[in-house]
VEXDREN-2710 file (C-alpha; in Angstrom, 1 decimal):
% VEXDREN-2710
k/r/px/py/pz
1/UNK/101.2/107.0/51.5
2/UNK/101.6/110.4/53.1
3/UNK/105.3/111.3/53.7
4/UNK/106.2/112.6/57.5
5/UNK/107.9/115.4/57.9
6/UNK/110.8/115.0/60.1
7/UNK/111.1/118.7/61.3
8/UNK/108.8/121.6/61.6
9/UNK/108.7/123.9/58.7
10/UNK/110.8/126.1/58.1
11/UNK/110.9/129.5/59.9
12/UNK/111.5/131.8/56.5
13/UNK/113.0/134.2/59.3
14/UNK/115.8/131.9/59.3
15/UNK/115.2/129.8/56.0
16/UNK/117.7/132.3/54.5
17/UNK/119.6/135.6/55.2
18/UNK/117.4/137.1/53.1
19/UNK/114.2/136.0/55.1
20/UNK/115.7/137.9/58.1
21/UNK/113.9/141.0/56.8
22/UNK/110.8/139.4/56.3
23/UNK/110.6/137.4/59.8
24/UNK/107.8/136.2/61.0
25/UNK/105.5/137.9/64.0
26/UNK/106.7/135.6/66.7
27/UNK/110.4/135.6/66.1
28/UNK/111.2/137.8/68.8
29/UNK/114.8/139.5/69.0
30/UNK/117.7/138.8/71.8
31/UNK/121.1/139.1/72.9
32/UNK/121.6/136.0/74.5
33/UNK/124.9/134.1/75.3
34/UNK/124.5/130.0/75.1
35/UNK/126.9/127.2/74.1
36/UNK/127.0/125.6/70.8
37/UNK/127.6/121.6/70.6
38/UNK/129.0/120.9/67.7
39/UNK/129.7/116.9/69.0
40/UNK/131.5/114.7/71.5
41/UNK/133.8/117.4/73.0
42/UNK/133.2/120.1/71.1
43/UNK/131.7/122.9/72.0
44/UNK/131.6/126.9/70.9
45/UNK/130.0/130.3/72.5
46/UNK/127.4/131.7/70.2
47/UNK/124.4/134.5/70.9
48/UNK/121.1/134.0/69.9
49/UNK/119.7/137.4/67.7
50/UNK/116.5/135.8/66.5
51/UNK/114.2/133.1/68.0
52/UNK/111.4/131.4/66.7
53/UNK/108.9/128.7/67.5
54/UNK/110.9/126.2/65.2
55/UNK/114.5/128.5/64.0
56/UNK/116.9/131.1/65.3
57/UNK/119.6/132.9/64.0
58/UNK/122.6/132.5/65.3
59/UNK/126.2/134.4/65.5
60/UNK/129.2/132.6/66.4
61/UNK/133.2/132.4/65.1
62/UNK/132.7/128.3/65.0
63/UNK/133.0/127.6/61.4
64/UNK/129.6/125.6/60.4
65/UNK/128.0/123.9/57.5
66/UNK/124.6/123.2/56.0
67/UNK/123.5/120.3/57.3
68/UNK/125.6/120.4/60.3
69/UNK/123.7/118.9/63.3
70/UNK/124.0/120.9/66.5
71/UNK/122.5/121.1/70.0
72/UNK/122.2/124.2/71.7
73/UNK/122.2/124.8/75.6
74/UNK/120.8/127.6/77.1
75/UNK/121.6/129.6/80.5
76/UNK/118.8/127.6/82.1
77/UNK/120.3/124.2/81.2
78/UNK/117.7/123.6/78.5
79/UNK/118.6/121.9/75.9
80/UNK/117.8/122.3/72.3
81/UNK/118.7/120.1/69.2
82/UNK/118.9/121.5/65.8
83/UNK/120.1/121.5/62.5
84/UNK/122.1/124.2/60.6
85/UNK/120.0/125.4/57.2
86/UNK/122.3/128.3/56.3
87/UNK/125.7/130.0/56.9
88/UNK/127.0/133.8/56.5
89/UNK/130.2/135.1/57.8
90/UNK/129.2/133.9/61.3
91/UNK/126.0/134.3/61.2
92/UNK/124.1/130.7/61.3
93/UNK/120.2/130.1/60.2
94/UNK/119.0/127.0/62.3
95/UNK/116.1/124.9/62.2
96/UNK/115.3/123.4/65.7
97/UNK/114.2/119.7/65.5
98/UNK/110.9/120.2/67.5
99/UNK/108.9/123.6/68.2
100/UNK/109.3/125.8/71.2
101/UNK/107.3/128.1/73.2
102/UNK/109.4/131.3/72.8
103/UNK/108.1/133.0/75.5
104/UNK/109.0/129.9/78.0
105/UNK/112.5/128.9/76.5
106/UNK/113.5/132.2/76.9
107/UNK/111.8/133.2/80.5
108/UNK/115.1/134.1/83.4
109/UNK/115.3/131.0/85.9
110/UNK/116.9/130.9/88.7
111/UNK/119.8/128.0/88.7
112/UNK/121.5/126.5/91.7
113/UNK/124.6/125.0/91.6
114/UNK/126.0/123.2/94.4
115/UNK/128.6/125.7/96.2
116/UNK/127.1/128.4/94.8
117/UNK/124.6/131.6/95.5
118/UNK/121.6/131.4/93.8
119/UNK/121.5/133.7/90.2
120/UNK/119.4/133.8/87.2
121/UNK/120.6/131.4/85.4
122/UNK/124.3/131.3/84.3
123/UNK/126.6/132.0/81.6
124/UNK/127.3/128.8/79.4
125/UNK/130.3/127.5/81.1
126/UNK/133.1/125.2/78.8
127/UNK/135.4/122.7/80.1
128/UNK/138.6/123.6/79.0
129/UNK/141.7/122.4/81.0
130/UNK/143.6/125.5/80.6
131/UNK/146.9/126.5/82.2
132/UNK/146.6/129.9/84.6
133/UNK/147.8/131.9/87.1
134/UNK/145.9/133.1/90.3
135/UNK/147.3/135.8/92.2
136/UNK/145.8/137.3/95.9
137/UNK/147.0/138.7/99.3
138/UNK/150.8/139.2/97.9
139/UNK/150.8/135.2/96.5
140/UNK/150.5/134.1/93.4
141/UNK/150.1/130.2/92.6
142/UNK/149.7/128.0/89.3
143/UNK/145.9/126.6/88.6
144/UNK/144.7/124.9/86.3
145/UNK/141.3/126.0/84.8
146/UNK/138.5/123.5/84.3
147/UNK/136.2/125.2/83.0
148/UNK/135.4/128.9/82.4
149/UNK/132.5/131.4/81.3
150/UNK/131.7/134.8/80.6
151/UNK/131.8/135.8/84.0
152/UNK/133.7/133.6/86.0
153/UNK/135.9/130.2/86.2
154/UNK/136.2/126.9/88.4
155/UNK/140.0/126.2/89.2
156/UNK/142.1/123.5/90.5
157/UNK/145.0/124.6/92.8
158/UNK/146.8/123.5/96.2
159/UNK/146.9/126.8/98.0
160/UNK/143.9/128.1/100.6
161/UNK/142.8/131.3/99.4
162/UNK/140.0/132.6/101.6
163/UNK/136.3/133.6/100.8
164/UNK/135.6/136.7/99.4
165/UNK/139.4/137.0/98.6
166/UNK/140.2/139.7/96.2
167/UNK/142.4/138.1/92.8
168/UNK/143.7/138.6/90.1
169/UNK/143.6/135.1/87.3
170/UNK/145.9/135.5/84.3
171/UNK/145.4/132.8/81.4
172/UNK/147.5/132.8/78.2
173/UNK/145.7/134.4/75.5
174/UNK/143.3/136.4/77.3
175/UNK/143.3/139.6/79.4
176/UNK/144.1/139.3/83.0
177/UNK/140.7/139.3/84.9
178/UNK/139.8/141.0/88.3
179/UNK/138.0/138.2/90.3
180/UNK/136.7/137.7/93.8
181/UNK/136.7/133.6/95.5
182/UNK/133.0/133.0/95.9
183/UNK/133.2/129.3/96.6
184/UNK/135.9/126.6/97.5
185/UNK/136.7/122.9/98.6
186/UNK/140.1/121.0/99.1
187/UNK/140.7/120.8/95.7
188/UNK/138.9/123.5/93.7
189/UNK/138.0/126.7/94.0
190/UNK/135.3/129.4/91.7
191/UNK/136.2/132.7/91.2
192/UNK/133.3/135.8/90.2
193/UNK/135.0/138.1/87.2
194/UNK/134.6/141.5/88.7
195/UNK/133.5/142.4/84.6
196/UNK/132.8/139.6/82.4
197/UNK/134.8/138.6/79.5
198/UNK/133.5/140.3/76.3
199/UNK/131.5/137.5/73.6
200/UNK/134.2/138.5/71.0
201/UNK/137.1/137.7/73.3
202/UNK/135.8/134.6/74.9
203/UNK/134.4/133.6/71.5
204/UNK/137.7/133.8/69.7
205/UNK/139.8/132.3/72.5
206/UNK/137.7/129.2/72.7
207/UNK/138.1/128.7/68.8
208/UNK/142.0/128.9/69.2
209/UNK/141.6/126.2/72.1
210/UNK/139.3/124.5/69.5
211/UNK/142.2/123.8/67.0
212/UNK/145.0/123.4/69.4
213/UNK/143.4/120.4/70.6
END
């Protein structure tokens, strides 16, 4: 009887750190923030340096092991399921359960969110339930962050800040960040970093969240 394989050979420009200097034609090179699922409620940043029809390489400062099994989501909601092959100072080699077109996975789409302005696609956005501080027009006022991203950050708070408001949000552990109100309700509010949070910040910020929880 003829065994089945249960994933798509191996990309040897991801089989092995080694193989990343002999990658294959179609393995095309990025810079590309996306979140890493690790399980129920766990979740890491990572950037994609290498994709392939069936691998990519991955950096991130979640610690990972072979075997792990891992999804990962891209800016355009996309979803991709995977399994971890290798590990080097954090760099991860994954194996993607099912083939990709390259080209179309990683094509700019525009992503609507209710409240929001249109944008090609968004930066991968983690719920996190973090203490803050939001500061505008001479007030400042506790929050609480839902969730946050590169580049900007849904909040809970009881004052009425108004559109387009200039800000200031200060959360433990990371820089203070420059912000503008580009969407609100009676309960929540989104604020646009004026620059966004650097991968190496955010990444290592997240982790520490990771294991006080």
């Amino acid at each position: 009887m003829t065994s089945v394989e249960p994933h798509p050979p191996v990309d040897p420009s991801i089989a092995s750190p080694e193989g990343l200097r002999q990658r294959a034609q179609r393995t095309v090179t990025t810079l590309i923030a996306a979140k890493l699922e690790l399980g129920p409620g766990k979740e890491a940043l990572c950037r994609l340096r290498n994709v392939s029809t069936t691998g990519m390489l991955v950096e991130t400062g979640q610690p990972l092991t072979r075997d792990d099994a891992v999804v990962i989501e891209l800016r355009s909601g996309e979803r991709l399921s995977a399994t971890v092959v290798w590990t080097d100072e954090g760099r991860v080699g994954i194996q993607l359960d099912h083939e990709i077109d390259v080209a179309s996975t990683l094509r700019p789409q525009v992503v609507k969110a209710k409240g929001h302005i249109p944008a090609i696609g968004r930066a991968p956005r983690f719920a996190v339930a973090a203490p803050g501080r939001l500061s505008s027009l001479g007030r400042s006022c506790p929050v609480t962050v839902e969730n946050l991203s590169q580049s900007g950050a849904r909040l809970t708070l009881s004052t009425d800040i108004p559109l387009d408001a200039p800000a200031t949000l200060t959360i433990p552990g990371l820089s203070p960040r420059a912000c503008s109100v580009r969407w609100r309700n009676e309960l929540h509010v989104g604020v646009a970093f004026i620059e966004l949070i650097s991968f190496a910040e955010l990444s290592a910020w997240l982790a520490g969240a990771s294991r006080n929880n």
